[in-house]
C-alpha positions in Angstrom: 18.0 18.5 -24.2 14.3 19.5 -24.2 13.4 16.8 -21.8 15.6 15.4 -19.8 13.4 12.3 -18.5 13.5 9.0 -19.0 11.2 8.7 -21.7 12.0 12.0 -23.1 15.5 10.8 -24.1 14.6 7.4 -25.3 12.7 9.3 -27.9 15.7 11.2 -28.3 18.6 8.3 -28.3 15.5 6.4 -31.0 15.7 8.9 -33.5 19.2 9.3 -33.7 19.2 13.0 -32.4 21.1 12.0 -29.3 23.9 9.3 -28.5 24.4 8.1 -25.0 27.7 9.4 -24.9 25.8 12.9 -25.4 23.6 12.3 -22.7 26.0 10.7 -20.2 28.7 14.3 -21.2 25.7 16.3 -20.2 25.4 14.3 -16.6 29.1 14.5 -16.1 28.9 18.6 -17.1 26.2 19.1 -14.7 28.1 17.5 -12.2 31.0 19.1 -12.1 28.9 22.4 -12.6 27.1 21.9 -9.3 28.1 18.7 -7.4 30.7 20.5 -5.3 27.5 22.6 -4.2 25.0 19.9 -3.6 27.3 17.0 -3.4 25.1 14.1 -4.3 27.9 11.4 -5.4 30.1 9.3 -3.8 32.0 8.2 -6.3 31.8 8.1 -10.1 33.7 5.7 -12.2 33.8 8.0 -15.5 36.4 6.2 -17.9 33.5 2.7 -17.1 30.5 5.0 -17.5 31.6 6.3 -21.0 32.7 2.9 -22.1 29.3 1.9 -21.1 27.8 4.8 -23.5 30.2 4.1 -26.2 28.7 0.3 -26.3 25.1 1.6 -25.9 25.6 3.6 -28.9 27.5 0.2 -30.9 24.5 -1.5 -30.0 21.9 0.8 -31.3 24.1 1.8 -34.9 23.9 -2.3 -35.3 20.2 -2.3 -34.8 20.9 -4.3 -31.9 19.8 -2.1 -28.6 18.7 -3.9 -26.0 15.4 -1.7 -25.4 14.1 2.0 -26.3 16.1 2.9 -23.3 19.4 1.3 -24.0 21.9 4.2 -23.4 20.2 6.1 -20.3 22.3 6.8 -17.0 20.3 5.7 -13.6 21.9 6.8 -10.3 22.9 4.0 -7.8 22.1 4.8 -3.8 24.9 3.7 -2.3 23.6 0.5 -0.6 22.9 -1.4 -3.8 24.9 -3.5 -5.4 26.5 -2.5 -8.8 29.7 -5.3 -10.0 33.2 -3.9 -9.6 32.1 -0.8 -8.2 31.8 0.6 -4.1 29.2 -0.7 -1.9 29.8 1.2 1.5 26.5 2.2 2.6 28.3 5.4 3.5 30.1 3.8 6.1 33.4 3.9 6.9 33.2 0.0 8.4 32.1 -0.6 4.4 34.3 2.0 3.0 36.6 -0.1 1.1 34.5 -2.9 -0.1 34.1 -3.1 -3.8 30.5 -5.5 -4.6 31.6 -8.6 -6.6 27.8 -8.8 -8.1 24.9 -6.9 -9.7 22.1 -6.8 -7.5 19.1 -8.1 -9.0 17.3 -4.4 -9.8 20.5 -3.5 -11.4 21.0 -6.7 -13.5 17.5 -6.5 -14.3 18.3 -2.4 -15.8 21.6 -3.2 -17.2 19.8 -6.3 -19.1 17.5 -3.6 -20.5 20.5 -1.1 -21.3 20.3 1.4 -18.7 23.8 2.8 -17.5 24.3 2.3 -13.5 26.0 6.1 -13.1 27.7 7.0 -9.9 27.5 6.0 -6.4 24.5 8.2 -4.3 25.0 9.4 -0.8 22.8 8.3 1.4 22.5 8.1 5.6 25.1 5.7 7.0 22.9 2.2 6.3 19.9 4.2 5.4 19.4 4.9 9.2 18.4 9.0 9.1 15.6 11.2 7.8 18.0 13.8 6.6 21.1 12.6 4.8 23.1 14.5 7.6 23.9 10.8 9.2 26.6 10.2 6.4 30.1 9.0 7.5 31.9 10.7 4.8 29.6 14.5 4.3 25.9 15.5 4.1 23.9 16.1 0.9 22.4 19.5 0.3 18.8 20.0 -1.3 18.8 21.7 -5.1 15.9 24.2 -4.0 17.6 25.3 -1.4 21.5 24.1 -0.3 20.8 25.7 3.4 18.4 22.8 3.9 18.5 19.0 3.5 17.5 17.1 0.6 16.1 14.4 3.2 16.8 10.6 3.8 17.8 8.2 3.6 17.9 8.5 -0.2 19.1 12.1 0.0 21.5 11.5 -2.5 19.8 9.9 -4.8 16.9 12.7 -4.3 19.1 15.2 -5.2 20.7 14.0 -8.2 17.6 13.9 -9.9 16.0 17.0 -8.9 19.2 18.8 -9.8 19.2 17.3 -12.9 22.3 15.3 -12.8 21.1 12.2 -14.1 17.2 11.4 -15.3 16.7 9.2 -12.5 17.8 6.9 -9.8 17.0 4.2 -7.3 16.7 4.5 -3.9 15.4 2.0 -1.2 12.7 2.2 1.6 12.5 1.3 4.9 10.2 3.6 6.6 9.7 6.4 3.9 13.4 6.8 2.8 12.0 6.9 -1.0 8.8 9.0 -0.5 9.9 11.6 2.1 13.6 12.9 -0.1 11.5 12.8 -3.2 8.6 15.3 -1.1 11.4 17.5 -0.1 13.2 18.0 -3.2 9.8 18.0 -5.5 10.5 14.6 -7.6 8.6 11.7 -7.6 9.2 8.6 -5.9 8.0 5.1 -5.6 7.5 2.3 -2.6 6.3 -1.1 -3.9 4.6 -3.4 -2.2 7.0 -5.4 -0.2 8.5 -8.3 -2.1 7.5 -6.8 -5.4 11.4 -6.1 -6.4 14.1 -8.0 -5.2 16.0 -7.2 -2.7 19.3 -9.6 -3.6 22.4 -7.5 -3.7 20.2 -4.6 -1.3 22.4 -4.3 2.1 19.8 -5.2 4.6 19.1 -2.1 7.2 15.6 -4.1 8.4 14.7 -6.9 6.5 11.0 -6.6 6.5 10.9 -3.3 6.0 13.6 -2.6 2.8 12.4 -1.8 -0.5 14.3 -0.8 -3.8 12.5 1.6 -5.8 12.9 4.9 -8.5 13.1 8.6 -7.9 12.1 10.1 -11.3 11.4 13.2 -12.5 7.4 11.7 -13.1 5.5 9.1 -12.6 5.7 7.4 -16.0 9.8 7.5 -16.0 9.0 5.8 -12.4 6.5 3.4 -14.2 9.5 2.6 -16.4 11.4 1.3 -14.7 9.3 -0.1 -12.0 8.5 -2.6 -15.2 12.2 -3.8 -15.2 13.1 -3.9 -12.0 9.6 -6.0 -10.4 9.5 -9.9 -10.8 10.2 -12.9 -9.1 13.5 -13.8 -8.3 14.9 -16.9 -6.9 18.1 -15.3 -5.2 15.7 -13.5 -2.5 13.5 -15.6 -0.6 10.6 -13.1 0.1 10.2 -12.3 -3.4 6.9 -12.0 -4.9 5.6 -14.7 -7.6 2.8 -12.7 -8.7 2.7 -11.3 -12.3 4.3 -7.9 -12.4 4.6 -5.1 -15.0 2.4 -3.1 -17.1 2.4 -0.4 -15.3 3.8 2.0 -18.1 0.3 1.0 -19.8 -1.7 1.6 -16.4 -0.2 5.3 -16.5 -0.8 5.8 -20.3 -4.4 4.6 -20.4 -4.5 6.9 -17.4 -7.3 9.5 -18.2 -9.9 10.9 -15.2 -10.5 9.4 -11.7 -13.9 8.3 -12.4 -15.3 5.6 -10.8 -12.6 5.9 -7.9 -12.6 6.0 -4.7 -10.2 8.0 -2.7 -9.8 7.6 1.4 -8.3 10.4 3.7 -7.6 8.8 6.6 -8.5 11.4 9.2 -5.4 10.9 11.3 -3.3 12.1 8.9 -5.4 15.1 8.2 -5.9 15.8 12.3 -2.1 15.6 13.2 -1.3 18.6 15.2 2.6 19.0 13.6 1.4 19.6 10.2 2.7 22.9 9.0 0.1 25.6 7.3 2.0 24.8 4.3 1.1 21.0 3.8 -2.4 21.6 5.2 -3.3 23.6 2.5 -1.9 21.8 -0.1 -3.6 18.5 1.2 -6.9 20.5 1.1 -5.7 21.4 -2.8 -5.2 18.3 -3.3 -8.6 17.1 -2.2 -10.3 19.4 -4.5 -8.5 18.4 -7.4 -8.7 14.8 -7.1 -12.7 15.7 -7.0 -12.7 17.3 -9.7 -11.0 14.9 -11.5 -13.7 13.0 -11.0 -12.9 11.0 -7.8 -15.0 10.6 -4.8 -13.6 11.0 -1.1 -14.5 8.7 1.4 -13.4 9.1 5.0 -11.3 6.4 6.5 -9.1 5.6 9.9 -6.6 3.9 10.5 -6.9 3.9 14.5 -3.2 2.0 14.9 -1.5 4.8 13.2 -0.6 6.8 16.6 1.6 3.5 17.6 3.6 3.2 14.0 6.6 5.2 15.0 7.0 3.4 17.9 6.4 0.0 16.5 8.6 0.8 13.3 11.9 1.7 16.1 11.4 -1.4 17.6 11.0 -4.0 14.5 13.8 -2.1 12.5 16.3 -1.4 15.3 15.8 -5.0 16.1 16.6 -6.4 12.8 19.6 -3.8 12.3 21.2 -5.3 15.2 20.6 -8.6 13.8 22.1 -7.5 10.5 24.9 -5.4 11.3 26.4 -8.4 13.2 28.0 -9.6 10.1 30.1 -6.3 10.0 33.2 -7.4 12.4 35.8 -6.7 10.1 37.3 -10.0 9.9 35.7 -11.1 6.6 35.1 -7.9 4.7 35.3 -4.3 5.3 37.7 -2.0 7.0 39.5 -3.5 10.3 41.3 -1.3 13.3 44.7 -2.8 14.5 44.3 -4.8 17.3 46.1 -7.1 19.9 43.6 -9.6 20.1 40.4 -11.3 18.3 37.5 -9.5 21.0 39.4 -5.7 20.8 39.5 -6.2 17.3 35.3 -6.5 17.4 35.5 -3.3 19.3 37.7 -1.3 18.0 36.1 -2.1 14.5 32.8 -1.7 15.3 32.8 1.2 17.5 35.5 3.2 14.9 33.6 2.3 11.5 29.6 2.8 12.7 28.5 6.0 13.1 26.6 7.3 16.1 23.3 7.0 15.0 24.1 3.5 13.3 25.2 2.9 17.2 21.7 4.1 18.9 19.8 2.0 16.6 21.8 -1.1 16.9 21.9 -0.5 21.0 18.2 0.0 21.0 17.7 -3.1 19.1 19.9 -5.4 21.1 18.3 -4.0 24.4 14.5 -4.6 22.8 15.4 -8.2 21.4 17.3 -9.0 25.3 16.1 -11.7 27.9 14.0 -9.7 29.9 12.6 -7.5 27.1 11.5 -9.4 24.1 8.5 -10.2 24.8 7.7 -6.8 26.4 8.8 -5.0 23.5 9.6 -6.6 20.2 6.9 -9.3 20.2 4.5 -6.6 21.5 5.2 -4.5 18.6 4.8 -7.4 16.5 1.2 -7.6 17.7 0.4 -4.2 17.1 2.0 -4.5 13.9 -0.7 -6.7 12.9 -3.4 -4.3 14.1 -1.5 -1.7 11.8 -1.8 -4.3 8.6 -5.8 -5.0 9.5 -6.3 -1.2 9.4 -5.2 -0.8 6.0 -7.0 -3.7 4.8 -10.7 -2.6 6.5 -9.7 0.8 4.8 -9.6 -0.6 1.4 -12.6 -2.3 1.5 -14.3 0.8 1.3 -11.2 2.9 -1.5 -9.2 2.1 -3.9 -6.3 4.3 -3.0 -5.5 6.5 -0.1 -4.8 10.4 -0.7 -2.2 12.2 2.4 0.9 13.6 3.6 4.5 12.7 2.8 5.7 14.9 5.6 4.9 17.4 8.4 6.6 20.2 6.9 9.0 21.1 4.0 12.6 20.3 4.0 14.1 21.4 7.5 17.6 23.1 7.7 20.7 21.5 8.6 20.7 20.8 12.2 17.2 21.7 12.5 16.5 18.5 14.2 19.1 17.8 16.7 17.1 15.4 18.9 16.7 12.1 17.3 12.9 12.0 18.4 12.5 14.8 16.6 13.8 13.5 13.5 11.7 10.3 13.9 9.3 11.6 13.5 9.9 13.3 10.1 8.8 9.8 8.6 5.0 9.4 10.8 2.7 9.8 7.5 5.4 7.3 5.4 6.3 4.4 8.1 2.8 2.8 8.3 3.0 1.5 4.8 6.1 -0.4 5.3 4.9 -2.4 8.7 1.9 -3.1 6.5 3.6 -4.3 3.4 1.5 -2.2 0.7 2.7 0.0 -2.0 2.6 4.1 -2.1 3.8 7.1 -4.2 5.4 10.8 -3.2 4.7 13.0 -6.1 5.0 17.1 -6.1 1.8 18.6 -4.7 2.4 22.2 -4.5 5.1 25.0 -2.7 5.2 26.5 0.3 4.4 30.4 -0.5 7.3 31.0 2.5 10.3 29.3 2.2 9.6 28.6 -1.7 10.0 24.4 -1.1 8.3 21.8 -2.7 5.0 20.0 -0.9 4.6 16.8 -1.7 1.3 14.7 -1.8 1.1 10.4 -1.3 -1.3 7.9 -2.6 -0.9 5.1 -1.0 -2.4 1.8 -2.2 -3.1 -2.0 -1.7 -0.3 -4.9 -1.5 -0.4 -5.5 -5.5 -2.2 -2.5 -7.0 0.8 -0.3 -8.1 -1.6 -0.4 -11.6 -4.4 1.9 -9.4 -1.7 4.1 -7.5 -0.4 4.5 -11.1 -3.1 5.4 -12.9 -4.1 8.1 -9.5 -0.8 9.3 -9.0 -0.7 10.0 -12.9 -4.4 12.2 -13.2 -3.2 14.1 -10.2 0.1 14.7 -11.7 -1.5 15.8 -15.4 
């Protein structure tokens, strides 16, 4: 296989030069090649997946394939819902539940032909920066296995920048798309909130979450954007707005002409960012000029208060969430004497300890006593971060910045939470405010050898102008 991307194969599986069952043999071969190294899966049903490619392959010698790419595999983070197979969130409390549904994004791919392949690791509920917070072993970055691949979508990172499958989807909460897709040199997309369903999604912060794909480019991520996006009843903050055509926004994609690009100059000033990702954002700069773009300097003032705002609404609304897991109706259960040690013993055996800090912090911030100190405070100020954005796009179409700090850290790098918190400062604005943004490969760190990622970050609605950006810049 020449090109193993999405719309690389579907030329492929068109003209009858590949089957499905091809492709899907390649996957598995790469797999067992290098998974034991990087270990991205969970789990991987291969007797359903084959059966799957068999059909895909039926379909298309009938003349009857249900799009160009009927027959292509698509990794599963591990917190989406996929019919018959795990759901555990990496979490022992979750470990044996098997989902009983498709989750909207993945009825929406299968209806299209795509193959749901494998079950992604991922941080225990998607709480970590790192994929180092699963409950049943960490993920290792492809560039470099000594480092992590980052998180909460680690898993899903690596399996496509090791090539095991063409792409995959992965959710975002406070960057858990955009930062693993920066440190593993893929591409990876957060829409605006609302945009894609989040039905059959297991709710970390209910604001915040977003599904979205990790692709090898930004037209495979166009792709299947165009499925997944669209109104759907089953989840109540859904978007009805039109969706799609993005796949046409990124071919008719030619120069930045005309457009107007913001650095926000407290991304640009932060004092952590490593010599690496400086000098790549100042690359980056040029090129976007030269492409015919013109750079206006923004702020966004509130910025210096998202970290602490985003660990106050998503803690809070993990606590909230993570209620339901008592092991009485679902899940795993510790034996017991009585109904209340059961809740303990459950709890405090299936979470993991991170899992534990956030749902402690967000009990203590939504308390009598606190809640209007903290949580509705951050609420406030969450507003503030929202009317930033807005009074910077008055003046840009898009915003050019950092995914991250640094490059991918090594394993136990980071062993004070803080300092893992804020691995996510350039990504977890975006989510409080709601709008839509891209990680795509900027450059490499001359040192260590890792990928630098760069992120545009757009309006509530525009995905068609970060498209059309993030696909210049990429060319």
């Amino acid at each position: 296989m020449t090109d193993f991307t999405v719309a690389g194969l579907a030329q492929e599986l068109t003209a009858g030069t590949l089957s499905s069952v091809e492709l899907v043999r390649e996957c598995l071969t790469r797999i067992d090649a290098r998974d034991g190294e990087i270990r991205a899966f969970l789990e991987i049903d291969r007797e359903k997946i084959l059966a799957d490619a068999a059909a895909s392959d039926a379909r298309r010698a009938a003349g009857k394939a249900l799009s160009i790419y009927d027959g292509i595999p698509v990794g599963i983070k591990d917190c989406i819902a996929v019919k018959g197979e795990r759901c555990s969130c990496a979490s022992k409390i979750l470990e044996p539940v098997k989902s009983p549904f498709d989750s909207t994004a993945v009825a929406r791919l299968k209806k299209a032909g795509f193959i749901p392949f494998g079950r992604l690791n991922m941080d225990e509920f998607a709480m970590g920066s790192s994929c180092e917070n699963s409950a049943f072993h960490p993920t290792c970055n492809p560039r470099d296995p000594s480092r992590v691949p980052g998180g909460s979508s680690g898993g899903s990172a690596a399996a496509v920048a090791a090539g095991f499958v063409p792409a995959a989807l992965g959710s975002d909460t406070g960057g858990s798309i955009r930062q693993p897709a920066a440190f593993c040199g893929i591409t990876g997309v957060k829409p605006t909130y609302g945009r894609v369903s989040r039905s059959g999604l297991v709710a970390f912060a209910s604001s915040l979450d977003q599904i979205g794909p990790m692709t090898q480019n930004v037209t495979d991520a166009a792709i299947l954007l165009d499925f997944m996006a669209g109104f759907d009843l089953m989840d109540s903050t859904s978007l009805p707005n039109p969706a799609g055509g993005w796949l046409k926004a990124v071919q008719g994609a030619k120069d930045l002409k005309g457009m107007k690009i913001g650095l926000p100059k407290e991304y640009f000033a932060s004092e952590g960012l490593s010599p690496a990702v400086a000098w790549t954002m100042e690359q980056a700069v040029a090129r976007v000029r030269d492409l015919g773009a013109e750079t206006v300097a923004v702020s966004l003032p509130h910025t210096k208060y998202a970290v602490a705002v985003y660990y106050i609404v998503a803690t809070a609304e993990a606590s909230a969430n993570l209620a339901r897991f008592d092991g009485i109706r679902y899940g795993a259960r510790a034996e017991s004497g009585d109904l209340i040690e059961s809740y303990f013993r459950t709890r405090g055996q299936g979470f993991g300890d991170e899992v534990k800090r956030r749902i402690l912090l967000g009990t203590y911030v939504l308390s009598s006593g606190y809640y209007d100190a903290y949580y509705l405070r951050a609420q406030k100020v969450r507003t503030l971060i929202r009317r930033d954005f807005e009074e910077a796009f008055r003046v840009c179409d898009v915003m050019l910045t950092p995914v991250t700090p640094a490059v991918a850290f090594h394993f136990g790098e980071k062993s004070d939470p803080l300092q893992m918190y804020l691995s996510d400062i350039f990504t977890i604005a975006l989510n409080l405010a709601g709008n839509c943004g891209i990680s795509l490969p900027g450059g490499t760190d001359p040192v260590s050898g890792m990928p630098v990622g760069v992120q545009f970050m757009g309006p509530a609605l525009e995905e068609a102008r970060l498209f059309r950006a993030a696909k210049v810049f990429e060319q």
